[in-house]
Structures are given as structure tokens and as C-alpha cells.
C-alpha positions as CSV (number, residue, x, y, z in Angstrom):
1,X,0.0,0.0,0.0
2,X,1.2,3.3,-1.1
3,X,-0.1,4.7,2.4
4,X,2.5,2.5,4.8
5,X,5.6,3.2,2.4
6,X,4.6,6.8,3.1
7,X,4.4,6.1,6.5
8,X,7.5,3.9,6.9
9,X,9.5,6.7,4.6
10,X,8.9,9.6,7.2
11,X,8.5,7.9,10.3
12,X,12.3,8.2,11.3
13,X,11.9,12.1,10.7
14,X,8.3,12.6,12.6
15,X,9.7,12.9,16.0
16,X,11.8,15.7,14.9
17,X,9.7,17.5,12.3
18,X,6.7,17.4,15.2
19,X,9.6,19.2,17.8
20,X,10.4,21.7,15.6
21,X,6.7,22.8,15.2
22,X,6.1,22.1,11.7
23,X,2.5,21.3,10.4
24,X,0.8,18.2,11.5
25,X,1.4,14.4,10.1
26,X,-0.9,13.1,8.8
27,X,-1.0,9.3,7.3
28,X,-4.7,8.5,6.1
29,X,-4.7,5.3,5.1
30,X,-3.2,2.1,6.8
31,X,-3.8,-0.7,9.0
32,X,-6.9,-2.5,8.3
33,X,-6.9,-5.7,6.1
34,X,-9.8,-6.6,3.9
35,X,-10.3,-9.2,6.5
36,X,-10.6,-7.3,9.4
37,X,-7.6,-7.6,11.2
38,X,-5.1,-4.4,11.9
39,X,-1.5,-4.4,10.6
40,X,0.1,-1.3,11.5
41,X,3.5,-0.3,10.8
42,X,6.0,-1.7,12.7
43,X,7.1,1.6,13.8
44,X,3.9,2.9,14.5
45,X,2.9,-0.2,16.9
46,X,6.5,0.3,18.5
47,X,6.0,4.4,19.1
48,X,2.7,3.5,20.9
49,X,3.9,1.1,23.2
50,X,6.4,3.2,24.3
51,X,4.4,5.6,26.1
52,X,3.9,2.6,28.2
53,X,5.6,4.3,31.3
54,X,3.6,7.6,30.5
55,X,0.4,5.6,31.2
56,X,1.7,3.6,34.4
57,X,2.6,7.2,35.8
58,X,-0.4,8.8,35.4
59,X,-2.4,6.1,36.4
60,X,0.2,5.5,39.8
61,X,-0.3,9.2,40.8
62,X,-3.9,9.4,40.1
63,X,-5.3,6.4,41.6
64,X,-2.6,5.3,44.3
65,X,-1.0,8.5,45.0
66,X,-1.2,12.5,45.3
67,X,-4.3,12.8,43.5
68,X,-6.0,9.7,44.8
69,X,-9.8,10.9,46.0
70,X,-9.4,14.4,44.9
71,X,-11.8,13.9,41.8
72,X,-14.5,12.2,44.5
73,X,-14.1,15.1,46.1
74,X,-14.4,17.9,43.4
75,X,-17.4,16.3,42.7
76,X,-18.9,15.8,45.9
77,X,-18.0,20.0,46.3
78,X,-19.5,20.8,43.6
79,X,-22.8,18.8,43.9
80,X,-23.0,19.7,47.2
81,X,-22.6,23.7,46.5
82,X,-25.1,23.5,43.9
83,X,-27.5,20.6,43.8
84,X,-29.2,19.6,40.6
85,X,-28.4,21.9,37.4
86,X,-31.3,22.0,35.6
87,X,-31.3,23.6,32.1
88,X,-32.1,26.9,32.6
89,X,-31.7,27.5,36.1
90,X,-29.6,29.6,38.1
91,X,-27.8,26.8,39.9
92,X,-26.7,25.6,36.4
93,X,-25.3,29.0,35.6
94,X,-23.8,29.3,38.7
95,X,-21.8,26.2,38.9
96,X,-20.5,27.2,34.9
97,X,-19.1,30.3,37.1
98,X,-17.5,27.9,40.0
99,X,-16.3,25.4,37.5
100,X,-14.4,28.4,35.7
101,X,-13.2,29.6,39.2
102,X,-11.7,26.1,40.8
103,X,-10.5,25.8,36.6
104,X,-8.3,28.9,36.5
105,X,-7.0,28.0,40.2
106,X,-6.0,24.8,38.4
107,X,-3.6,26.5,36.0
108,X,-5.7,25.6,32.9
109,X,-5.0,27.6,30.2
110,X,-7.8,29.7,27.6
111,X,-10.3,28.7,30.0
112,X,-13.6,30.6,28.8
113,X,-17.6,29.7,28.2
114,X,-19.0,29.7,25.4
115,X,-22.7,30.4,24.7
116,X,-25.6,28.0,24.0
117,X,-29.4,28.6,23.9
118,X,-31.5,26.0,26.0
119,X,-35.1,24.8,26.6
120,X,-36.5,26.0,30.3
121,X,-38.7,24.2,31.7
122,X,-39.8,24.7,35.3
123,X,-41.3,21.5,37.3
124,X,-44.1,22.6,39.4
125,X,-46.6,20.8,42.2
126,X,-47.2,17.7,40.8
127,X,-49.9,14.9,42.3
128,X,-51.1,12.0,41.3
129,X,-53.4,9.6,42.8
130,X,-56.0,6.4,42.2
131,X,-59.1,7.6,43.5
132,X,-61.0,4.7,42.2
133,X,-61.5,1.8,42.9
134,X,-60.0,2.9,45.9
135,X,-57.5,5.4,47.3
136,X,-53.7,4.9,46.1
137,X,-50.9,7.7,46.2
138,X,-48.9,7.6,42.8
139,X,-45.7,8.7,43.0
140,X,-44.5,10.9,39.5
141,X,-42.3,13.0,37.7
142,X,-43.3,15.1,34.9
143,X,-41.2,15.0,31.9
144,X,-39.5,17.3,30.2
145,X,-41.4,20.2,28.4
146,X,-44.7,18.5,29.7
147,X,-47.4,21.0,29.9
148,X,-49.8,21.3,33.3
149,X,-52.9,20.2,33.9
150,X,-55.5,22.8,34.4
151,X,-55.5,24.1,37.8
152,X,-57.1,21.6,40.6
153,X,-56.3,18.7,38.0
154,X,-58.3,16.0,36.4
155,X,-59.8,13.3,37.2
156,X,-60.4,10.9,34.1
157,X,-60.8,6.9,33.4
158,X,-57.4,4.9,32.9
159,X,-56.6,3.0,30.1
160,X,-53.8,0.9,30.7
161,X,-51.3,-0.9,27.7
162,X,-47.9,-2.6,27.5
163,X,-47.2,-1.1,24.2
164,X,-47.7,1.0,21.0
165,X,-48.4,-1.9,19.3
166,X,-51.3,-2.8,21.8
167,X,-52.5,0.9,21.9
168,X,-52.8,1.0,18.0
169,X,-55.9,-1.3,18.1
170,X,-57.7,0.6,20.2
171,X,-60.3,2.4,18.8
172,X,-60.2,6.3,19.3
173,X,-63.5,6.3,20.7
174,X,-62.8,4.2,23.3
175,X,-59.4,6.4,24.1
176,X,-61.4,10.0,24.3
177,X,-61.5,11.6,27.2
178,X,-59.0,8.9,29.3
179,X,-55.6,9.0,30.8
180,X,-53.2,6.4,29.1
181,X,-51.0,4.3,31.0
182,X,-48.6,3.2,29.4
183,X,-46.3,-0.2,30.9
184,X,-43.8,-1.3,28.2
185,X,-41.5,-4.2,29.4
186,X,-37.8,-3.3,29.7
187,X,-35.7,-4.3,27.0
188,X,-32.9,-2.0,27.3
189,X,-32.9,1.6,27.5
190,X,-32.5,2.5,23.3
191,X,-35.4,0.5,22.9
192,X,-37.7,1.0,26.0
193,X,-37.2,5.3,25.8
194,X,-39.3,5.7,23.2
195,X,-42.3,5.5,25.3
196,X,-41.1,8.0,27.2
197,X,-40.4,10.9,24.6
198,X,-43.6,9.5,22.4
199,X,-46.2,8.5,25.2
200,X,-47.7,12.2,25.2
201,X,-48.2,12.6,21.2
202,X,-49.2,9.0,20.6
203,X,-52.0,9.6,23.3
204,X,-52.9,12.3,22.2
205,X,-53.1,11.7,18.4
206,X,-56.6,9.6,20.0
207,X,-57.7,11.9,22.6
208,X,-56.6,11.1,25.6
209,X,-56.3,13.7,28.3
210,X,-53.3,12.9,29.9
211,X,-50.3,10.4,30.0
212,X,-48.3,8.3,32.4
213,X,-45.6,5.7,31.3
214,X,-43.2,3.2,33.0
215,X,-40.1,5.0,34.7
216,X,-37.7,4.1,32.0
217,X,-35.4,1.3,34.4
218,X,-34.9,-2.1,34.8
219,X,-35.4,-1.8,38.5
220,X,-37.3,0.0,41.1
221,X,-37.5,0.5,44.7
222,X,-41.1,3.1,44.0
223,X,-38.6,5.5,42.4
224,X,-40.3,7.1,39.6
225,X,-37.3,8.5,36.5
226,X,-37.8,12.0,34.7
227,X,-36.4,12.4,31.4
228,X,-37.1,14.5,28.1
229,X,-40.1,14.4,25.8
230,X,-41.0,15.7,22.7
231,X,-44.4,16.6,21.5
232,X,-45.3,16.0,17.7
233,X,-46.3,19.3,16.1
234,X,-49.4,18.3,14.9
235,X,-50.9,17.0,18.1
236,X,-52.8,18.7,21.3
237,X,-50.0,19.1,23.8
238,X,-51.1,17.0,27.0
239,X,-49.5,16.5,30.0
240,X,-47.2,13.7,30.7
241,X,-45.5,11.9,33.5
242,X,-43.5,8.8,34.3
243,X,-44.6,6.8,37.8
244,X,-42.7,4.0,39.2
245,X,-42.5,0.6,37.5
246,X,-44.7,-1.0,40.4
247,X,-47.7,1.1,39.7
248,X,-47.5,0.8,36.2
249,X,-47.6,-2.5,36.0
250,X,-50.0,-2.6,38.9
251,X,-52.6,-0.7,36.7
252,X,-52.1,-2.9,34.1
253,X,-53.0,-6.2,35.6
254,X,-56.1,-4.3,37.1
255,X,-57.1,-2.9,33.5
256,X,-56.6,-6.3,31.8
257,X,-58.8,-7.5,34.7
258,X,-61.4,-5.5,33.8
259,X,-61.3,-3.0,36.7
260,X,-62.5,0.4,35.7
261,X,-60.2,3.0,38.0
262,X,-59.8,6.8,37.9
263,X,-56.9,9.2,38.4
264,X,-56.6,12.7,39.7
265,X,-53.4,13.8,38.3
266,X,-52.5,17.5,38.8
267,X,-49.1,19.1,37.6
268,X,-48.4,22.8,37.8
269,X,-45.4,21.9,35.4
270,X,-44.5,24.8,32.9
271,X,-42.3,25.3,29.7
272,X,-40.9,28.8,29.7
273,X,-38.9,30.6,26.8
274,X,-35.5,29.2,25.7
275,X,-32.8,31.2,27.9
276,X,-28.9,31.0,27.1
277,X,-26.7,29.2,29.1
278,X,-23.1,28.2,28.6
279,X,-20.7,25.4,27.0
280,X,-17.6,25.5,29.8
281,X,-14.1,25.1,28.1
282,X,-10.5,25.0,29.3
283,X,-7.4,23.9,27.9
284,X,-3.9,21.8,28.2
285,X,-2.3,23.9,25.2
286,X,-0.3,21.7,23.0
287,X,3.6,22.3,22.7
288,X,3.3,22.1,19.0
289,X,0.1,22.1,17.2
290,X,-1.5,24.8,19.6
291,X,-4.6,26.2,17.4
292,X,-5.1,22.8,15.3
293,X,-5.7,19.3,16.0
294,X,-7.6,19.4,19.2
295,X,-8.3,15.8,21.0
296,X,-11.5,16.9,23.0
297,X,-12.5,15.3,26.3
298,X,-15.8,15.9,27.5
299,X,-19.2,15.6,30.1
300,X,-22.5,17.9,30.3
301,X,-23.1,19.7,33.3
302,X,-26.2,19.8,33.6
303,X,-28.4,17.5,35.1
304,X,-32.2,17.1,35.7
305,X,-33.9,18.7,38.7
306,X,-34.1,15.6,40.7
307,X,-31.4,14.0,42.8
308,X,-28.3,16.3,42.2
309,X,-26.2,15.0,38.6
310,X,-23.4,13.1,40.7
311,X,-23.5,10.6,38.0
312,X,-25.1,11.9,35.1
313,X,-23.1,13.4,33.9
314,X,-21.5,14.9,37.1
315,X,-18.7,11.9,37.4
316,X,-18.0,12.6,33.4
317,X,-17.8,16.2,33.8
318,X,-15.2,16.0,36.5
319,X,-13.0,13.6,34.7
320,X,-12.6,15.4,31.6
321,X,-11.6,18.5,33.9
322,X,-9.5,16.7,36.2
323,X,-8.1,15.1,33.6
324,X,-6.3,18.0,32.6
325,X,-5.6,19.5,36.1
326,X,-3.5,16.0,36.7
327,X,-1.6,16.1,33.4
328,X,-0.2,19.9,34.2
329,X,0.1,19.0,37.9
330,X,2.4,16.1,36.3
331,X,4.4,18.5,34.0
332,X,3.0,16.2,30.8
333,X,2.0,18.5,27.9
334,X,1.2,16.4,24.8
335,X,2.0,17.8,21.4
336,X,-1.8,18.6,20.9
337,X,-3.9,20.7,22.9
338,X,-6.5,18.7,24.9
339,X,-9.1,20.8,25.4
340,X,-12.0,20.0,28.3
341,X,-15.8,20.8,27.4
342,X,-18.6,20.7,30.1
343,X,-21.6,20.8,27.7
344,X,-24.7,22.6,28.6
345,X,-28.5,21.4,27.6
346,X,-27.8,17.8,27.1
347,X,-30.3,16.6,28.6
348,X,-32.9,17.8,26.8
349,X,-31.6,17.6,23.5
350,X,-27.6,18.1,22.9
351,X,-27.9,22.4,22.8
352,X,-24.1,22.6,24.2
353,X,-22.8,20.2,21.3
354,X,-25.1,21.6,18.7
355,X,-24.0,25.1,19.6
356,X,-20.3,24.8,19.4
357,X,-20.1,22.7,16.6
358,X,-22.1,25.6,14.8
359,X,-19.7,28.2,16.4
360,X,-16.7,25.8,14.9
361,X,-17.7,24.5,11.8
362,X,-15.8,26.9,9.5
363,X,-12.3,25.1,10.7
364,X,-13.4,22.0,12.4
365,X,-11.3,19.4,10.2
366,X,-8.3,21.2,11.1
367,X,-9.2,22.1,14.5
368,X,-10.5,19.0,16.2
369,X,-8.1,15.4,16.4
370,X,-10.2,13.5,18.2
371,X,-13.5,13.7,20.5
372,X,-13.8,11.7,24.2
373,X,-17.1,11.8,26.2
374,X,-18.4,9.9,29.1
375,X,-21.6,10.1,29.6
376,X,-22.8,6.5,30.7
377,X,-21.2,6.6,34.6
378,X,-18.2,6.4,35.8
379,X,-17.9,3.5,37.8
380,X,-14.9,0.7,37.7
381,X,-13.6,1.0,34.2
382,X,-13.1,-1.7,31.3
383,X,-11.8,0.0,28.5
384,X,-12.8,2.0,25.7
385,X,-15.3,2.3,23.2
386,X,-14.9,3.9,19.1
387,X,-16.2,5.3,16.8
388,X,-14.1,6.6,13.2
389,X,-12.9,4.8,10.7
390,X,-11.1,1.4,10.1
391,X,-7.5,3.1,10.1
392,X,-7.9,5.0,13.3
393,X,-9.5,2.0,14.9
394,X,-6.9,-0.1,14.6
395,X,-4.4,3.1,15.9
396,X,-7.3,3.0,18.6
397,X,-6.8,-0.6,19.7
398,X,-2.9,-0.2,20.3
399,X,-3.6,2.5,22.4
400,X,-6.3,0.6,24.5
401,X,-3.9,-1.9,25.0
402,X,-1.7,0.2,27.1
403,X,-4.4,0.5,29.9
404,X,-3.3,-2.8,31.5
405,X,-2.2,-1.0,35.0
406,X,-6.2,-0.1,35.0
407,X,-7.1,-3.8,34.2
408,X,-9.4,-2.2,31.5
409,X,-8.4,-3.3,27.8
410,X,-11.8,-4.0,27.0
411,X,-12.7,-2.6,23.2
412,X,-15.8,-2.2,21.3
413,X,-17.3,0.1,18.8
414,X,-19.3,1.9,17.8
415,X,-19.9,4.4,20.7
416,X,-22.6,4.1,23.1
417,X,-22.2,6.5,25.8
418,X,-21.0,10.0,23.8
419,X,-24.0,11.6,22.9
420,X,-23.0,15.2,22.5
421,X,-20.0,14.1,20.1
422,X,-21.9,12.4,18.0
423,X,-22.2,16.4,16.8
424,X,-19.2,15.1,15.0
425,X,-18.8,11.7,15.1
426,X,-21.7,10.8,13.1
427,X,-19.9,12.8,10.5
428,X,-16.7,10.7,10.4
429,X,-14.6,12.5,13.4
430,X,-13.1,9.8,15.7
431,X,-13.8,9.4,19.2
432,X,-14.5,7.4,22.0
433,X,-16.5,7.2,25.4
434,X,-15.8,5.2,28.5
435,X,-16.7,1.5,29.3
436,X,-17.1,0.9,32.8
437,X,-19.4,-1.4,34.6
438,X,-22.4,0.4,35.1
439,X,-24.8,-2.6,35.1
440,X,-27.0,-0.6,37.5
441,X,-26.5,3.0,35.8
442,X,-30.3,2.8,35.1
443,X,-31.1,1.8,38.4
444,X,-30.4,5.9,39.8
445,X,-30.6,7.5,36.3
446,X,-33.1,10.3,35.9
447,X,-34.1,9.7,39.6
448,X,-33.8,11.1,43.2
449,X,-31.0,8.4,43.9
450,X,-28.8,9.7,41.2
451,X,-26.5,11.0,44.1
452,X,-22.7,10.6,45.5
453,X,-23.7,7.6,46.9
454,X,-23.8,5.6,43.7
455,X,-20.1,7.4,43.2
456,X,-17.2,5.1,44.0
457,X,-13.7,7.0,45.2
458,X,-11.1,4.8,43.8
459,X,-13.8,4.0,40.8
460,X,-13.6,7.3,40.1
461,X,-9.7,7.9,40.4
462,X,-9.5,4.8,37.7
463,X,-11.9,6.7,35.2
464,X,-9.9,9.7,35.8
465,X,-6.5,7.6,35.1
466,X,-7.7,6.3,32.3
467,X,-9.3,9.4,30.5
468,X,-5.9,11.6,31.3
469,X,-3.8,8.3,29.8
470,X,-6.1,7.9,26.9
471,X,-5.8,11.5,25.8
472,X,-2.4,12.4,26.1
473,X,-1.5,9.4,24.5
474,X,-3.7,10.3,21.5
475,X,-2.8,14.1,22.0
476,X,0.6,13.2,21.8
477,X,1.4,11.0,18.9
478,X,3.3,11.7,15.8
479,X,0.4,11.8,13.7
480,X,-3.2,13.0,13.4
481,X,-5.8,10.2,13.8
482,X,-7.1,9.3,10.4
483,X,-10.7,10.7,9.3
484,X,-13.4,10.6,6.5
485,X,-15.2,14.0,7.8
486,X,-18.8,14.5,5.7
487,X,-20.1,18.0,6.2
């Protein structure tokens, strides 16, 4: 291949050429076989492995010594200052302004906000409660951009399915006027959400009154799970709420038994005017490539308005930050800049990425390397995930192999927990987010138990370890990850 002659012609000058601040290397094509398998360059395999001792350093002083617990405790700070960060609110805004504080005190470099509009939507006195055939408190949580019920509530018939498919068959006549339940069985969250951000509209679309689904999670201890939802624009907008899995599939059986019951649902819950809040940045500036060639590691800041974010996507947040505090504490700048976002409005709908990749787009193929979010907990780590093309996969899985101190080689693609990159990795960018055990991740998410409870210390410290590894290892090779950007 003409690519890996390139490659094997200049790699004794890269090292070199890179120090001397000359324009990036790039090699675009090399590695993967038509069967699959990665063959690298010899020299390419031999330059990754030797950061080696890089990694063991980083992940010996993050998780066994100075730094052990300090990212446990930024977080629990933080959380603790500010509680649940809302889109919208003025405890998001003001942890942006705390984060860009403790940042700066750090010794980050460029660090700065950049601006985003986002829904608001203010959660109000919500009730709900079977009043017939007998009296039964129902513990809810109004989903995101839900409109209220009119004031004092309604009280209406229940109509109670497991799924679209079911509701479909029913006749609109016999849907007027009621409040759907919806009880979908869990299959895993991709598949099982959609109830949640459809419920309202699908109801609707027949003439329901009101909706109430499932708490999207596999398991429940009466904890109902908020979450966004999006109205259809050609349907009444009706309000919407999840309640805990027990009473959903309570009023099921009771429906299929042929139980007439009624609910008096009230919800004061109101979606205000879009207000701007703020993409958080700040930097590890490269030694070479300073304004090009970014490697991007990432989290959202905000949170919903119950429990208080400690693990989505507070944990994710922190790492990317810390991340870079450790690496300057360490005196380990990378040829690239690595560049920390805290996203803002992710939870209802990826405003932070969609905003800054609009406010980058003119330059982004030279500006950005390569993208790192985790936004799926950050409990004990097993490797990482990827997303990019076959030539920076197989780049990928050297570098994934170095994270043996951390006992977490694991590697799989594509993606599955780096929603606001996919921005750009949907467009051919490479990237990655962090695997980590998080079995139970749906157990707290979008609930009053998503808390520092459910965060580990030294679980924490190994996420950290691996995410500062990972990206100066990236940030610093002797050539660009390859890409196939679409606009």
C-alpha cells in the first residue's frame, strides 16, 4: 500500500519534524486488512507502546498516589454547593461560574464559556393519585417540556397498555377523554425510551387527556425517572409523567382484569422561553500544534432537577476536567492541545454540542483530532469504546492496550455513551467514550438516587487515570488520527 511506504518513509523524521513545530502528520490510510484484522506499521505499533511508562505514571499518581480521592471530592463539592443543574436554572449558571473559578485555580489555560441557547422548563406541584376503585398515592415525575394540567387537575378513566403496538388497536372512541398508561416491558434503554419521549403525542393523536408511562429502568424500589419528551407538532400538547415501575404495571394487571379505575393527576409543570446558558471550556495547550488538532475530552453539566447529577453526567464532567488538572500537575503536555468541554442542555436535547459545533464549523477538520465523552457513569472502568474509521481503529486498539495497570483493555465500537459528540462523530470524526461497569446505571438515572452515593472514590480515580492516559496518549502521537469528515 502506497499509504505504509509513506508512512515507513517519514516515520524516522516525525519525531523531529513534530519538535520543531512544523504542520501536522498526517497518514490517512493504513492498518486494516480486507479481513478485518489491523496491521500497522512496525514503527507505528513500537512508538505506541512506548508511552507505556507515561500511562503507568499517570495512572500511579492518580489512583494510588497525590491525586488519589481528589476527583471524589471535586465532585462531591460541587454537587454539594449547587445541587441539581437544571437547564435553565440559576444553579446551572452558577456552577458554569464555580467550575471556571476552581478551573483557573488549576492552572488551565484559555479557559472561557461559550454560549448556547437552551429549553426552560420549570417542574411545578405535581400529584397524582387512584381515586377509584380505591384510594392509592402515585408517585410521578413530569417529563421534560410536559405541559400542566389545568388548575385543581383532572380526574379521568385509565386506560392501561404494555405497548404502541397494543395501543394501536384501540379504537379512538374508546381512548377519548381517558388518561393512558402506558407499561412497556424493559428491554434496554434504546429501545424502551421511546415510550417515554412518544407517550404524550401517541396519546394524544386519539384523545386522551393525559399520559403516564413506566419509569424508564430495569429496576425499582417506587422511584419514579424523569427524562425529556418531545411533542409531535401536529398533536394537542397534554400532559405527561412517568410513575414507578410498580404502579405501572399494577394498573395494568387491574385494566386487563377489567377494573374500571380513575386518576386525579395534577401538575403545575410549565415550559418557559428558551434562555442562554453556557458550553464550559478550558485547555492543556499543546507544545506544538497549539490552534489545530484538538483531542477533545468531555461531560455535560447539567443534570435534571431531581437528585443532584453526581453521576449523570457529574462523574463525566469532572474527569474530563481533572483530567487536565493531573496532566499539568504532572508536568505532561502532549503535542496537541487537549481541550476540556462541560456541555450545557444535554439533557434535553444536545444544545451545548449543537451550539459549538455551529460556532466551529468553519475550521473543524483542522481544529479537532479527536473527541472523548463519558456520559454512561463512571464507575470501575473496562476500557474503551470507538467510533471513526477502520485506520484509526486499529491506531485505537494499540492505544487501548496500554491500559493494563487499570485492568481495562476491553474494546468495542461503535460508541454508546457519547451523545454530544456524535455532533461530529456521526460525520466521520473519531472518538471514544468510557466503558465501565455500570450494570446498575439505570437503576439511579433520571431519579432522586442519582446521588454521591452511587459514586465510588477509587472507581472514580480509575476513570480519571484512564481518561488523562487515553488523551495524552492520543494528543501526543506523531500523527493525526485518520478521518473521513462529511459535512
Amino acid at each position: 500500500m502506497a499509504s505504509v511506504i509513506l508512512f515507513l518513509t517519514v516515520v524516522g523524521v516525525i519525531f523531529g519534524l513534530a519538535s520543531a513545530g512544523v504542520a501536522d502528520n498526517r497518514v490517512d490510510t493504513f492498518g486494516k486488512q480486507q479481513d478485518g484484522s489491523c496491521d500497522l506499521p512496525e514503527a507505528l505499533v513500537k512508538e505506541i507502546r512506548g508511552y507505556q511508562p507515561i500511562v503507568n505514571k499517570i495512572v500511579d499518581k492518580i489512583v494510588n498516589g497525590e491525586y488519589a480521592g481528589r476527583t471524589w471530592d471535586s465532585l462531591a463539592e460541587l454537587v454539594d454547593t449547587f445541587g441539581a443543574r437544571v437547564a435553565g436554572s440559576e444553579q446551572l449558571e452558577k456552577a458554569i461560574d464555580y467550575v471556571i473559578d476552581k478551573m483557573q485555580a488549576d492552572g488551565l489555560e484559555n479557559v472561557h464559556t461559550e454560549s448556547a441557547t437552551v429549553p426552560h422548563w420549570v417542574r411545578g406541584y405535581e400529584s397524582a393519585e387512584l381515586v377509584k376503585p380505591f384510594r392509592k398515592n402515585l408517585p410521578l415525575l413530569g417529563l421534560g417540556s410536559s405541559v400542566g394540567t389545568p388548575r385543581g387537575g383532572i380526574i379521568a378513566e385509565v386506560l392501561a397498555v404494555e405497548s404502541f403496538k397494543e395501543f394501536e388497536t384501540i379504537p379512538a372512541e374508546q381512548v377519548r377523554g381517558k388518561i393512558v398508561v402506558f407499561s412497556p416491558v424493559w428491554e434496554s434503554y434504546g429501545r424502551t425510551v421511546v415510550y417515554r419521549s412518544q407517550a404524550a403525542s401517541v396519546a394524544s393523536r386519539k384523545g386522551a387527556v393525559a399520559a403516564l408511562v413506566r419509569s424508564i429502568t430495569p429496576f425499582s424500589i417506587g422511584s419514579p425517572h424523569t427524562g425529556q419528551q418531545h411533542y409531535q407538532d401536529d398533536v394537542k400538547k397534554i400532559p405527561v409523567a412517568c410513575i414507578t415501575v410498580e404502579d405501572a404495571q399494577m394498573l395494568l394487571r387491574k385494566y386487563r382484569r377489567g377494573e374500571q379505575m380513575e386518576i386525579h393527576l395534577e401538575m403545575a409543570d410549565r415550559p418557559m422561553d428558551p434562555v442562554v446558558s453556557r458550553n464550559t471550556i478550558g485547555e492543556l495547550v499543546g507544545t506544538t500544534y497549539t490552534d489545530t488538532s484538538v483531542v477533545v475530552v468531555s461531560g455535560h453539566l447539567d443534570s435534571w432537577d431531581v437528585g443532584v447529577g453526581a453521576m449523570d453526567d457529574g462523574g463525566g464532567a469532572m474527569i474530563s476536567w481533572k483530567a487536565l488538572t493531573y496532566l499539568k500537575a504532572m508536568g505532561l503536555r502532549p503535542r496537541r492541545t487537549i481541550r476540556a468541554i462541560l456541555w450545557t442542555g444535554e439533557e434535553e436535547g444536545l444544545y451545548g454540542g449543537a451550539a459549538y459545533k455551529e460556532a466551529h464549523k468553519a475550521q473543524e477538520q483542522k481544529e479537532f483530532n479527536f473527541f472523548f465523552e463519558s456520559d454512561i457513569g463512571t464507575f470501575e472502568p473496562r476500557g474503551l469504546d470507538f467510533v471513526g474509521n477502520a485506520d484509526a481503529e486499529c491506531i485505537f486498539r494499540e492505544i487501548v492496550k496500554l491500559m493494563g495497570p487499570l485492568n481495562a483493555t476491553e474494546f468495542e465500537t461503535p460508541t454508546d455513551g457519547g451523545p454530544d459528540i456524535s455532533h461530529w462523530t456521526t460525520r466521520g470524526f473519531p472518538g471514544a467514550s468510557l466503558l465501565n461497569k455500570n450494570e446498575k446505571y439505570f437503576w439511579f438515572h433520571h431519579s432522586a438516587g442519582d446521588t454521591m452515593a452511587v459514586e465510588d472514590p477509587k472507581n472514580l480515580d480509575k476513570c480519571a487515570a484512564l481518561w488523562a492516559a487515553a488523551a495524552y496518549v492520543v494528543a501526543d502521537l506523531s500523527i493525526s488520527m485518520p478521518k473521513d469528515v462529511q459535512p
